[in-house]
DRENTI-465725 format. One record per residue: residue number from 0; residue in one letter; x, y, z of N, C-alpha, C in turn. Coordinates in steps of 0.02 Angstrom, whole numbers, m for minus. Atoms other than C-alpha are relative to their C-alpha. Example, Ala and Ser with C-alpha at 12.3 -4.5 7.8 and 13.67 -1.06 7.14 Angstrom:
BEGIN
   resi   resn      npx      npy      npz     capx     capy     capz      cpx      cpy      cpz
      0      A       45      m59        0      615     m225      390       45       60        0
      1      S      m42      m59       m3      684      m53      357      m39       55       37
//
This chain:
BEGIN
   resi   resn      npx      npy      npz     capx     capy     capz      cpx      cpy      cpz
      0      X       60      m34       24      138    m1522     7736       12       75       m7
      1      X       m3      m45       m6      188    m1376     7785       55       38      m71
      2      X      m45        2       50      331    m1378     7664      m22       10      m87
      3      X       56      m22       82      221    m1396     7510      m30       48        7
      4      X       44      m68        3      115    m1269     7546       50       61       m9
      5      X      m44      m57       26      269    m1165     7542       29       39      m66
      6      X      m41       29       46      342    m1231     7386      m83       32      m55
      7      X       47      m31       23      159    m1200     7321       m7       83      m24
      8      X       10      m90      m13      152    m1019     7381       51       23      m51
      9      X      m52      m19       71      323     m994     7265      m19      m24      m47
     10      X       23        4       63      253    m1053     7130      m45       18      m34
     11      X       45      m40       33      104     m967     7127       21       71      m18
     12      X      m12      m60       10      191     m803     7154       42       10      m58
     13      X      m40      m12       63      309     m838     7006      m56       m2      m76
     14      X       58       13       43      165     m882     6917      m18       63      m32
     15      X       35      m80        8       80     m705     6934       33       19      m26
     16      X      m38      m36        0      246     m629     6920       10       m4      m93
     17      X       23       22       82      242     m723     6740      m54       32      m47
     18      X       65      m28        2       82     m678     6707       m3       76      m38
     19      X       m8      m95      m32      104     m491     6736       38       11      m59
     20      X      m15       m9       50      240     m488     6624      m19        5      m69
     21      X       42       37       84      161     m578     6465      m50       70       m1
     22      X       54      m48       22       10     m470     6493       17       83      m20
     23      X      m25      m45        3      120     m313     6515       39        5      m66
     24      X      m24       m5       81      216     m350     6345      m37        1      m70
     25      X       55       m7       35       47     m361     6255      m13       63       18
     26      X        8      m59        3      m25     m213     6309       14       44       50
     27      X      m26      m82      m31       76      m77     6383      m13       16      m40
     28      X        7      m44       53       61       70     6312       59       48      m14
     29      X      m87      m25       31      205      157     6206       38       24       49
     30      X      m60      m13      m60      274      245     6351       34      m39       18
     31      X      m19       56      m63      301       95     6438       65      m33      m67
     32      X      m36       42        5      455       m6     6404      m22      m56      m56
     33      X       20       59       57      444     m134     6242       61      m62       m9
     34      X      m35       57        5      530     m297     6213        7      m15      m80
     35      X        9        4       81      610     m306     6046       12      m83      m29
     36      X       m8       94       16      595     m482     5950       21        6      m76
     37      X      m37        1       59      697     m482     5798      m36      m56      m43
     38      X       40       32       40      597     m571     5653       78       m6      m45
     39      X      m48       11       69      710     m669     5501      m66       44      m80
     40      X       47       m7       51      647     m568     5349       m9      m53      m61
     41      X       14       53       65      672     m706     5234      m51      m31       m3
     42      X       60       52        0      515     m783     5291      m71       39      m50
     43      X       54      m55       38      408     m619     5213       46       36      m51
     44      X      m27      m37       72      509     m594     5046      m47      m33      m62
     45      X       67       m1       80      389     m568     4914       22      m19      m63
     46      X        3       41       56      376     m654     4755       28       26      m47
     47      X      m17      m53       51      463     m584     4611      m51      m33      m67
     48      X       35       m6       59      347     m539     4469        7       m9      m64
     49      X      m13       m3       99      332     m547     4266      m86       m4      m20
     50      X       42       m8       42      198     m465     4190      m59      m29       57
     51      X       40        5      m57      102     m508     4375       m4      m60       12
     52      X        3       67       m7      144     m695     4362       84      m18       52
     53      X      m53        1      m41      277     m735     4511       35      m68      m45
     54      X      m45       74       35      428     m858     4419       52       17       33
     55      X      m77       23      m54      557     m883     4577        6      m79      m53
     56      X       m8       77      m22      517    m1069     4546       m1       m2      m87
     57      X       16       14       69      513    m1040     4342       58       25      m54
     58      X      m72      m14       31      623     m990     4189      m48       38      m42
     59      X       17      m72       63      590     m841     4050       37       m7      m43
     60      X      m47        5       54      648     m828     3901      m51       57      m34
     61      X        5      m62       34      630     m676     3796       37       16      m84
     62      X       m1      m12       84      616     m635     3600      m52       41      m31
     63      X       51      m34       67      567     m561     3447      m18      m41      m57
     64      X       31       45       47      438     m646     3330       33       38      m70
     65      X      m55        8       43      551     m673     3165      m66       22      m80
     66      X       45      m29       61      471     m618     2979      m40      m91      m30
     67      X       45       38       18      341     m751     2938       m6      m55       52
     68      X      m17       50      m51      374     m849     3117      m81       m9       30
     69      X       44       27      m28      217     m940     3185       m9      m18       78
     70      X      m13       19      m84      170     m987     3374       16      m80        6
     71      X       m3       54      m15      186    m1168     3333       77      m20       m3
     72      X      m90      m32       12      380    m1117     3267       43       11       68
     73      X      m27      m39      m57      415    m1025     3430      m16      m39       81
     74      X       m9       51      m42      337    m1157     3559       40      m62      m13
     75      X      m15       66       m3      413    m1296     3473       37      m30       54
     76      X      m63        8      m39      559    m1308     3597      m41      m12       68
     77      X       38      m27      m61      430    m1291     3747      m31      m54        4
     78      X       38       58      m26      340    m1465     3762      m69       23        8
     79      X       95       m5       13      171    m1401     3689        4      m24      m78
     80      X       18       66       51       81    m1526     3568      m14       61      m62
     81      X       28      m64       60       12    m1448     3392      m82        1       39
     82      X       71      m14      m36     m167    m1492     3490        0       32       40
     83      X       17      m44      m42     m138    m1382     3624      m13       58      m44
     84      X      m24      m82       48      m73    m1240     3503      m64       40      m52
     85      X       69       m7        1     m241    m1269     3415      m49       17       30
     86      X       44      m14      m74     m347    m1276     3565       25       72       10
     87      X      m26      m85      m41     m262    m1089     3615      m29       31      m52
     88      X       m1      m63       63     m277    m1014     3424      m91        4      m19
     89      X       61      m22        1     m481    m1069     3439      m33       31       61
     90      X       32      m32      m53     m508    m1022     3622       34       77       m1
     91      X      m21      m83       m5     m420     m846     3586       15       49      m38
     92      X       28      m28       42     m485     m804     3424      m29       76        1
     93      X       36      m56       m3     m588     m688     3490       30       69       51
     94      X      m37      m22      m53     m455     m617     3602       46       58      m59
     95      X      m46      m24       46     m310     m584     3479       20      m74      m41
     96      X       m5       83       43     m286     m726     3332       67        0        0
     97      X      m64       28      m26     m130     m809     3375       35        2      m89
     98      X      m10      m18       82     m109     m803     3165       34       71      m31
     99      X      m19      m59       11      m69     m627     3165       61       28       37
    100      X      m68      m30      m36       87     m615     3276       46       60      m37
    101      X      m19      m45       48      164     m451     3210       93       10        2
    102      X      m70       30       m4      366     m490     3163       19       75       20
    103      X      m34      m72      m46      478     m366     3271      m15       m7       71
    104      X       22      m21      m87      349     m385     3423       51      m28       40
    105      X      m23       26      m46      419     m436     3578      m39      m51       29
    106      X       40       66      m39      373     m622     3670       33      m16       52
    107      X      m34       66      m66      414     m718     3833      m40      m64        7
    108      X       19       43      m11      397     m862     3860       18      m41       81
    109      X      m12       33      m68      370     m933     4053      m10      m58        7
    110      X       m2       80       m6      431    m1112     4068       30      m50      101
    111      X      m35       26      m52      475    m1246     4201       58      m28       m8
    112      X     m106        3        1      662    m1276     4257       m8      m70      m13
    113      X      m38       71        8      647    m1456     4220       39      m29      m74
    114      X      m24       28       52      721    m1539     4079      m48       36      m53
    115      X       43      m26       48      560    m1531     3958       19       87      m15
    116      X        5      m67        0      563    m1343     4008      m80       35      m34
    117      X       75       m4        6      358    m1362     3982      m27       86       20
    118      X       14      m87      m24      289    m1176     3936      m46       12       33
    119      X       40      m11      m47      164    m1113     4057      m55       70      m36
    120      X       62      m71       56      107     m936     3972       51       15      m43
    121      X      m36      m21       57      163     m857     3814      m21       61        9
    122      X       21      m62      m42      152     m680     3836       10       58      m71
    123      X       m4      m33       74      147     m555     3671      m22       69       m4
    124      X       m7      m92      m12      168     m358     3651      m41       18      m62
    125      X       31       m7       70       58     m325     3508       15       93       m3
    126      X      m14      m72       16       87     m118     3552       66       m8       52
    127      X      m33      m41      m49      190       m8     3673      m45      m17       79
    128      X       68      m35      m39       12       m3     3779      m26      m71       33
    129      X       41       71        2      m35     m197     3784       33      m50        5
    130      X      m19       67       37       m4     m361     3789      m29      m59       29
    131      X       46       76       m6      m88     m533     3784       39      m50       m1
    132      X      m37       75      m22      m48     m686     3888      m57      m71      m11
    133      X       19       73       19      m88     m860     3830       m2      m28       59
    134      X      m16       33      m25     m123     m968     3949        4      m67      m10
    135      X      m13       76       27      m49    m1144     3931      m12      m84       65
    136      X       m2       56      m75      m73    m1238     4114      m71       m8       22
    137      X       83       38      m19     m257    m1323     4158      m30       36      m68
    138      X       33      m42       32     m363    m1206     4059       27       46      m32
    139      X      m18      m47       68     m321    m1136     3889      m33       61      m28
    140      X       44      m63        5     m361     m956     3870       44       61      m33
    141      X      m31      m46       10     m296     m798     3822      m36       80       23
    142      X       10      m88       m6     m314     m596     3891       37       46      m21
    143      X      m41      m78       15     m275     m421     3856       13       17       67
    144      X      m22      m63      m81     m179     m316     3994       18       35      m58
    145      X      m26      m52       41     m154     m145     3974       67       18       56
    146      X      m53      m12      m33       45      m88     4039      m29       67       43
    147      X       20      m69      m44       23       55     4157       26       50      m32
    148      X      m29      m68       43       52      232     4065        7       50       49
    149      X      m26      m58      m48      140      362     4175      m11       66      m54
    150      X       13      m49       34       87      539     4108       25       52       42
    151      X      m36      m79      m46      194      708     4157       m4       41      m51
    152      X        9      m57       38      166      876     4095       83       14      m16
    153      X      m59       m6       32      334      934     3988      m22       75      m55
    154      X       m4      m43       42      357     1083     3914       66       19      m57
    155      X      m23       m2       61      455     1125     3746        7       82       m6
    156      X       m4      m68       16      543     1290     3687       44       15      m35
    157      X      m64      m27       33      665     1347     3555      m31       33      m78
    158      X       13      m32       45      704     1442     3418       22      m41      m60
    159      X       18       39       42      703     1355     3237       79        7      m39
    160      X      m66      m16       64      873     1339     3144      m11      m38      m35
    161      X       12       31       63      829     1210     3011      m69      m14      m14
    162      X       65       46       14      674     1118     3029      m24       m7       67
    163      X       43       m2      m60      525     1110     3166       31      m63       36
    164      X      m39       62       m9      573      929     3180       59      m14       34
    165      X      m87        6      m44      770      933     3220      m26       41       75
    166      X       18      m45      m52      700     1089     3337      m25      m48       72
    167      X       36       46      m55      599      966     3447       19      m44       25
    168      X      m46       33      m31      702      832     3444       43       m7       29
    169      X      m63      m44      m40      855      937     3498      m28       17       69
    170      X       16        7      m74      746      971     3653      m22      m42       26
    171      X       44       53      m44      718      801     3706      m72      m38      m23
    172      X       70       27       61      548      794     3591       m7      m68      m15
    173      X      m30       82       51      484      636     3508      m60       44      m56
    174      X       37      m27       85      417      665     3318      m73       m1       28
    175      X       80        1       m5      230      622     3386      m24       82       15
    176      X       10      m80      m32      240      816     3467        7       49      m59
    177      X       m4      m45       32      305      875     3311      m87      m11      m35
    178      X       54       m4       46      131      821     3224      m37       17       19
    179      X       48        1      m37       11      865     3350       43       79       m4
    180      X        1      m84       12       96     1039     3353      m19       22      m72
    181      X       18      m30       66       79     1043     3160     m100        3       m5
    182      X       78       m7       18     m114     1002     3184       m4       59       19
    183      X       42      m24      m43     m141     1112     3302      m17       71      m34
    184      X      m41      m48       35      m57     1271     3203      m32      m30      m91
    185      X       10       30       83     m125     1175     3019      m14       55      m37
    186      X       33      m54       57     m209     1328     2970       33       68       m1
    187      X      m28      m78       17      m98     1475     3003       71        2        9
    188      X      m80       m1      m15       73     1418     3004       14      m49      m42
    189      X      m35       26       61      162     1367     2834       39      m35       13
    190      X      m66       42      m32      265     1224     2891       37      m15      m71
    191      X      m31       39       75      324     1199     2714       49       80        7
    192      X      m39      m72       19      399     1395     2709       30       25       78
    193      X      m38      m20      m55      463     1383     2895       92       42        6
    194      X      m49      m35        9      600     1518     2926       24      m12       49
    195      X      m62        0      m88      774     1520     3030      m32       58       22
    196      X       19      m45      m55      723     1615     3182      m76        2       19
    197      X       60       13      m33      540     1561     3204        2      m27       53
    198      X      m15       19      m79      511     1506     3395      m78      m22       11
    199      X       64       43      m19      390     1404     3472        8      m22       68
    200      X        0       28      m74      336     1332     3644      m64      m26       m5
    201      X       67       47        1      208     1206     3677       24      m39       87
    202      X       15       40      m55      130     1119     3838      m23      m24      m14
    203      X       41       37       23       82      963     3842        7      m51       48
    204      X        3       66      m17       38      794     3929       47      m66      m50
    205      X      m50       62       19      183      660     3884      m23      m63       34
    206      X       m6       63      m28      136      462     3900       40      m16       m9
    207      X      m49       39       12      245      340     3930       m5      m69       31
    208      X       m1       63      m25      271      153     3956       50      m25       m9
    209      X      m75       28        5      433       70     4022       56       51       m1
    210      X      m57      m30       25      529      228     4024       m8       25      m90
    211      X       19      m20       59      463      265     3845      m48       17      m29
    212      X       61      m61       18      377      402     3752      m41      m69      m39
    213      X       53       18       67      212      325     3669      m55       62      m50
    214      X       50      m57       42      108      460     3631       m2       64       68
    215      X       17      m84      m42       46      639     3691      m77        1       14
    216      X       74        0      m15     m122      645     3776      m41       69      m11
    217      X       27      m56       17     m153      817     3777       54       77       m6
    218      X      m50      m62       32      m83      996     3701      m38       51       63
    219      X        4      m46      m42      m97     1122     3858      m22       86      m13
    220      X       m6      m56       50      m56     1258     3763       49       17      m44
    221      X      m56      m19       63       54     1342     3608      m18       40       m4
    222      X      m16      m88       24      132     1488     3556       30      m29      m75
    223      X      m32       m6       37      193     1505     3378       51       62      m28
    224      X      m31      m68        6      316     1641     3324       29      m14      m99
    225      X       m1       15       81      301     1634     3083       11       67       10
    226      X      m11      m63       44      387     1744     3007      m21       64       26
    227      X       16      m69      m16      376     1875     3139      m69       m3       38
    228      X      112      m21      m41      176     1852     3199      m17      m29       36
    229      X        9       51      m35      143     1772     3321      m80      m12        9
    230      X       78       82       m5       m5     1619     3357      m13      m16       60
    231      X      m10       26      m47      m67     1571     3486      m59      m45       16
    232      X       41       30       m8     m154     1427     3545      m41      m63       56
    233      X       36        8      m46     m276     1400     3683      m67      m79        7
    234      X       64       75       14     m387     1210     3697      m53       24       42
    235      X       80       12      m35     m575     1213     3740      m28      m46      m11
    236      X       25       76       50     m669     1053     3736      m74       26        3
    237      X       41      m17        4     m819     1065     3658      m39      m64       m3
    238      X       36       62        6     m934      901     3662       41      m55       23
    239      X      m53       49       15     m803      795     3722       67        8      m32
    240      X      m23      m34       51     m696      870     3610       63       53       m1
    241      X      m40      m75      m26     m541      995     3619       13       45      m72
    242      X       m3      m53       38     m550     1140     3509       56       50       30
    243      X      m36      m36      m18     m415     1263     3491        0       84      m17
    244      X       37      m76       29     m448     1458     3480       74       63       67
    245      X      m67      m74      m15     m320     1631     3488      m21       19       71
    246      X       m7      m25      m44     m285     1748     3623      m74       38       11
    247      X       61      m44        1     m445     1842     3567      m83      m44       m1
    248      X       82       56        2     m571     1682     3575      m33      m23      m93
    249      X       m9       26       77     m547     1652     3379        4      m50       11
    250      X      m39       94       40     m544     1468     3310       41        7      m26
    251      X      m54       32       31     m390     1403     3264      m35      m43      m89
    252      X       27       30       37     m512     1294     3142       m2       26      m59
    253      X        9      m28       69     m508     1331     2939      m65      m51      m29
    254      X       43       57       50     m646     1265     2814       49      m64      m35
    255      X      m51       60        6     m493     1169     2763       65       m2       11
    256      X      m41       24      m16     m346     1099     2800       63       39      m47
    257      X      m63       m9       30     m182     1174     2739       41      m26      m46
    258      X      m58       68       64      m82     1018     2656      m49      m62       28
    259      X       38       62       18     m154      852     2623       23      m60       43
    260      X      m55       47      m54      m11      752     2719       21       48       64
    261      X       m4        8      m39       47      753     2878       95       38      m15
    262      X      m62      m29       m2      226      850     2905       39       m7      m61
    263      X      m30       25       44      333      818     2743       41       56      m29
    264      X      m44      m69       33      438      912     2607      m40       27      m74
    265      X        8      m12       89      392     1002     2444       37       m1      m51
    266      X      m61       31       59      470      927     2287      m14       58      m66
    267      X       29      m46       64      398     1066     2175      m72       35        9
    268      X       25      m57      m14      284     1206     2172      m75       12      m72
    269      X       42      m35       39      128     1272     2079       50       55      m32
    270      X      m39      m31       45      191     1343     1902      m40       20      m57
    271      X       32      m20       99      143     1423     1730       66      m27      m24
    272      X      m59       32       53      322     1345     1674       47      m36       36
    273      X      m69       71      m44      415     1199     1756       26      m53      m37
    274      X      m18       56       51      511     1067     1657      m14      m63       40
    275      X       31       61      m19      426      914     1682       54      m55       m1
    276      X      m34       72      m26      539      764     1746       m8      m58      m46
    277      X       24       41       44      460      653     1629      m14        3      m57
    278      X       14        6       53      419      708     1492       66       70      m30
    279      X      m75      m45       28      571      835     1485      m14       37      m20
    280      X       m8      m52       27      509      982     1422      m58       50       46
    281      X       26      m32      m44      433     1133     1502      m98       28      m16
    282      X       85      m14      m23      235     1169     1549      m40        8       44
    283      X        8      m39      m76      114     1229     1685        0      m63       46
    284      X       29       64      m63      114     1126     1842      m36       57       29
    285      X       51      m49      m44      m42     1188     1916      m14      m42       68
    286      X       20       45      m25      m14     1083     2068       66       m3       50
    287      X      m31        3      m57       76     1072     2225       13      m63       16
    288      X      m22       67      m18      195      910     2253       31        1       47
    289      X      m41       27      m89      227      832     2412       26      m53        7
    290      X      m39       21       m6      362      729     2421        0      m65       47
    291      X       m4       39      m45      342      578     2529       m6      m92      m20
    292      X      m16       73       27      372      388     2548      m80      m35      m26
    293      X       54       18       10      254      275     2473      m34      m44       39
    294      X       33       31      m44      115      215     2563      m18       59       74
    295      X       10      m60      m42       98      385     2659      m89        9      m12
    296      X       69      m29       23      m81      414     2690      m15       80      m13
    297      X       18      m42       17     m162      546     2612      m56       22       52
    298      X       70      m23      m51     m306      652     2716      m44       32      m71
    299      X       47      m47       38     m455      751     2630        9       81       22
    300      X      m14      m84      m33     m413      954     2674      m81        9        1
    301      X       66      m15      m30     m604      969     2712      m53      m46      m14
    302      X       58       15       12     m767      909     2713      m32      m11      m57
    303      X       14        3       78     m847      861     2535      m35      m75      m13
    304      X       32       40       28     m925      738     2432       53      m16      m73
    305      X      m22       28       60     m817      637     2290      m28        6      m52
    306      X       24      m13       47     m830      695     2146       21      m63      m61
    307      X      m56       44       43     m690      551     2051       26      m42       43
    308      X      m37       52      m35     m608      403     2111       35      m52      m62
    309      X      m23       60       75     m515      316     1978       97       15      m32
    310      X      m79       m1       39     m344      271     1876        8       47      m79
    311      X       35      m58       89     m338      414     1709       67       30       m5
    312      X      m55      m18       13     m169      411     1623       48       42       47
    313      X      m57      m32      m41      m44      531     1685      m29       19       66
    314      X       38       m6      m63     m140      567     1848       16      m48       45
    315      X      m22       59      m23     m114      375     1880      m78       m2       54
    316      X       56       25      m39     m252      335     2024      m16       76       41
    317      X       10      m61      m34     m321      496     2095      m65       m2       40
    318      X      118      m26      m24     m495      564     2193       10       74        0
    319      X       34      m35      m22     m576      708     2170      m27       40       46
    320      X       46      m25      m29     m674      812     2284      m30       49       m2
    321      X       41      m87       m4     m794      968     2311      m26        4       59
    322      X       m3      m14      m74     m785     1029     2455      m77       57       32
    323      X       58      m25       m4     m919     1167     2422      m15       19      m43
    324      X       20      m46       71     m996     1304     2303       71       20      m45
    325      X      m46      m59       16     m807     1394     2306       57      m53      m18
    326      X      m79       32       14     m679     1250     2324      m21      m78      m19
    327      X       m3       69       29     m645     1071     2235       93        7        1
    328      X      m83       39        4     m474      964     2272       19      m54      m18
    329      X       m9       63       17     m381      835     2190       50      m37       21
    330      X      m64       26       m9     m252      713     2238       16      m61      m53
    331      X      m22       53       76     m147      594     2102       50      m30       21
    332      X      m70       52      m13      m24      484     2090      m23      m48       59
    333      X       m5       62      m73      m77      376     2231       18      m75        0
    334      X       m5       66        8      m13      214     2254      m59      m54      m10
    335      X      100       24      m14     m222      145     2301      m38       48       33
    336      X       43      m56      m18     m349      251     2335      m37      m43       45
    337      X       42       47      m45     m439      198     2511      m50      m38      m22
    338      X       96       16       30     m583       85     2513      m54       44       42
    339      X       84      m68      m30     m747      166     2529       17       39      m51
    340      X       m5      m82        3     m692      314     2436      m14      m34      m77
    341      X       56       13       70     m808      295     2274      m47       88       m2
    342      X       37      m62       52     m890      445     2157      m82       m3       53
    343      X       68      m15      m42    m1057      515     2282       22      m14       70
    344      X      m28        5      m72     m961      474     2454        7       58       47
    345      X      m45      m59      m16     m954      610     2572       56      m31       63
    346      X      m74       20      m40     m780      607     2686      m11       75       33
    347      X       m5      m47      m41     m747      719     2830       77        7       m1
    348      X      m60      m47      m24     m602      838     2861       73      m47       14
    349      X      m53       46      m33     m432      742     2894      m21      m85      m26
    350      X        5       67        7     m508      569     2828       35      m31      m49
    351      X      m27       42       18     m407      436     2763       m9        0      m82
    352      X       44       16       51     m451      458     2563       54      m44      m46
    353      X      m42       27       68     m282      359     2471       61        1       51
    354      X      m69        1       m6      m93      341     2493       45        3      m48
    355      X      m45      m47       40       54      421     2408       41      m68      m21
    356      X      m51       43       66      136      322     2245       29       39      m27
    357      X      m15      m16       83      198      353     2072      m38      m36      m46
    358      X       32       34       79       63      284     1958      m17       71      m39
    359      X       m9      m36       43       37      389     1810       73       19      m13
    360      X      m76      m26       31      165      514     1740       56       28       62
    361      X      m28      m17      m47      265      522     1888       90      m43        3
    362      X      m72       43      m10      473      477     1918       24      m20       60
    363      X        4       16     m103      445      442     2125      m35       17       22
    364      X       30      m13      m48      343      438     2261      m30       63       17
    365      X       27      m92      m24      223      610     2297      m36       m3      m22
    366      X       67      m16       m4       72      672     2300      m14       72      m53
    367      X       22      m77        3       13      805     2182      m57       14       11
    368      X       46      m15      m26     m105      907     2253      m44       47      m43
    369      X        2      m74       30     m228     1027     2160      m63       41       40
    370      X       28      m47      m54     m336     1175     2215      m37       34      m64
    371      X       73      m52       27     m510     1252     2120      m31       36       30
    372      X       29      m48      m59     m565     1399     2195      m55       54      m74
    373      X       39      m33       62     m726     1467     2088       15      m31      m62
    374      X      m10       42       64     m688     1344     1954       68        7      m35
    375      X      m86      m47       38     m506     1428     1916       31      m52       54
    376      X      m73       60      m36     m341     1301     1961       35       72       13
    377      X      m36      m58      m52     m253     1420     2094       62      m63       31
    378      X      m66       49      m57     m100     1381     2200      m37       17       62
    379      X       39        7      m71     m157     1309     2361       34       24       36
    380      X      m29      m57      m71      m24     1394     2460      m20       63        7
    381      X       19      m64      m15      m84     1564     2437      m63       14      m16
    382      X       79      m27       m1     m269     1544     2448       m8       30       84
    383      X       12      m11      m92     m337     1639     2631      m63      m35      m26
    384      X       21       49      m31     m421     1509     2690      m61       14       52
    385      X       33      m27      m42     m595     1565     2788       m7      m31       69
    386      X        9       31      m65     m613     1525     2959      m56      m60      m10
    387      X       34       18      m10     m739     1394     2993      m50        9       38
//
């Protein structure tokens, strides 16, 4: 008896002694002594992703939709029926129409490792910015995601030895900076008569997705340095809005626009005597040609109401406008003149009014431009231009 009770007594005291421990490895506190327990991490290795869909257990495949290639073309291989492919192109109509795949984009396709290799989602880049996944497993659907856009401020600086363009690009630039500097500058800086040794610097907000430029969110600020004078230009938003105005609280803003297009070259000049290309012999060009591929949209240089919209021999398809009491502008040659843009229309500043052909008397691609100031054909490069 006595014996057990002994045998007891040790076993309760190991007990405690147990006890004590356990409770002591829960909560001591940091001072105190810790017991390290080595974990396998393989048990907490996270899923690897695509486009936020985990495929350890799946297969990818990756392409570019081909020039007239269809989705029923591009699943064939994938063990989806033409009724599913249906079923997707009416449930995601209203999404993005599976009909319009644009050749070049980029696709994946996430399948299973078995034989079939049965697709699961189809996945489609329609921009830089986007892209819409099909879904092909229980419920047939389709969404937009937007990619995540990383934005860093970048600044720009050099001096001009050929062209604004090379200039920008030589520092790393992408062309979108060169056009957004030409707006900004539209009204007091001749990008057509740019000189070696002009200098420039611009701040600005750079997006990007994937490691790649998409666009510029916002212009910080600019300096220009033409022909000696310098520009400078400061953003204010006004309604929402960013307006740009000098060192002295001037608008940057003109009643109109400078050139008609968007960065380009001049193929020929306002003249009292130029030998015409076409018809070979010499006479006035009262009219400023801009040089560019066809299918270049045209803008409106201001505010106005259509005066013309139509095809009229050597002109070929042109519009009109009148801008006010003082100025009326024309553009010709266009390959099609937008829709909408009909005789009584008014169009705002920069709007869309045509795109650059050769119909009429023309031997390539360009825009001629013309310029009525008080009812008299002037050269539009050397009108001053009133503030707005």
């Amino acid at each position: 008896m006595r014996k057990t009770r002994f045998w007891l007594v040790i076993i309760g005291v190991v007990g405690i002694a147990a006890a004590s421990f356990w409770y002591k490895s829960i909560f001591s506190s940091p001072e105190e002594e810790a017991t390290l327990i080595e974990i396998d991490s393989s048990f907490f290795q996270l899923p690897t992703l695509y486009y936020g869909y985990p495929i350890d257990s799946f297969g990818v495949v990756e392409g570019k939709v081909k020039w007239n290639q269809n989705l029923s073309e591009i699943l064939s291989n994938y063990n989806v029926s033409f009724q599913e492919i249906h079923t997707l192109a009416q449930n995601s109509k209203d999404v993005y129409d599976v009909r319009k795949l644009k050749a070049g984009a980029n696709y994946s396709i996430i399948h299973d490792k078995d034989s079939l290799k049965t697709a699961r989602q189809f996945i489609f880049e329609p921009s830089a910015t986007e892209y819409v996944v099909y879904n092909l497993v229980d419920t047939i659907y389709a969404e937009v995601a937007q990619k995540p856009i990383q934005v860093s401020e970048r600044v720009l600086a050099a001096e001009i030895n050929s062209s604004l363009y090379n200039a920008i690009i030589d520092q790393g630039g992408s062309p979108v900076v060169v056009n957004k500097l030409v707006d900004v500058f539209a009204w007091q800086v001749d990008f057509f008569r740019i000189a070696k040794g002009d200098k420039f610097k611009v701040i600005y907000e750079e997006e990007s997705v994937d490691g790649k430029v998409v666009g510029v969110r916002s212009i910080k600020g600019a300096y220009f340095e033409h022909w000696t004078k310098p520009y400078y230009a400061i953003p204010f938003e006004i309604s929402g809005k960013a307006e740009f105005f000098d060192e002295n609280g001037n608008s940057l803003r003109k009643t109109l626009l400078r050139a008609p297009l968007n960065y380009t070259r001049i193929s020929s000049r306002y003249s009292l005597r130029r030998f015409h290309p076409v018809q070979k012999r010499y006479k006035a060009h009262l009219g400023t040609d801009y040089a560019a591929p066809t299918g270049t949209p045209i803008r409106t240089v201001g505010d106005g109401v259509v005066l013309e919209a139509k095809y009229h021999g050597g002109n070929g398809n042109y519009v009109k406008i009148k801008h006010n009491s003082n100025y009326t502008t024309q553009y010709l040659h266009m390959s099609k003149i937008a829709k909408g843009i009909r005789p009584g229309v008014r169009v705002k500043q920069g709007q869309n009014i045509g795109f650059v052909g050769s119909t009429g008397l023309a031997n390539g691609p360009h825009l001629c431009y013309r310029f009525w100031k008080n009812g008299k054909q002037v050269d539009a490069l050397k009108v001053d231009i009133p503030s707005s």
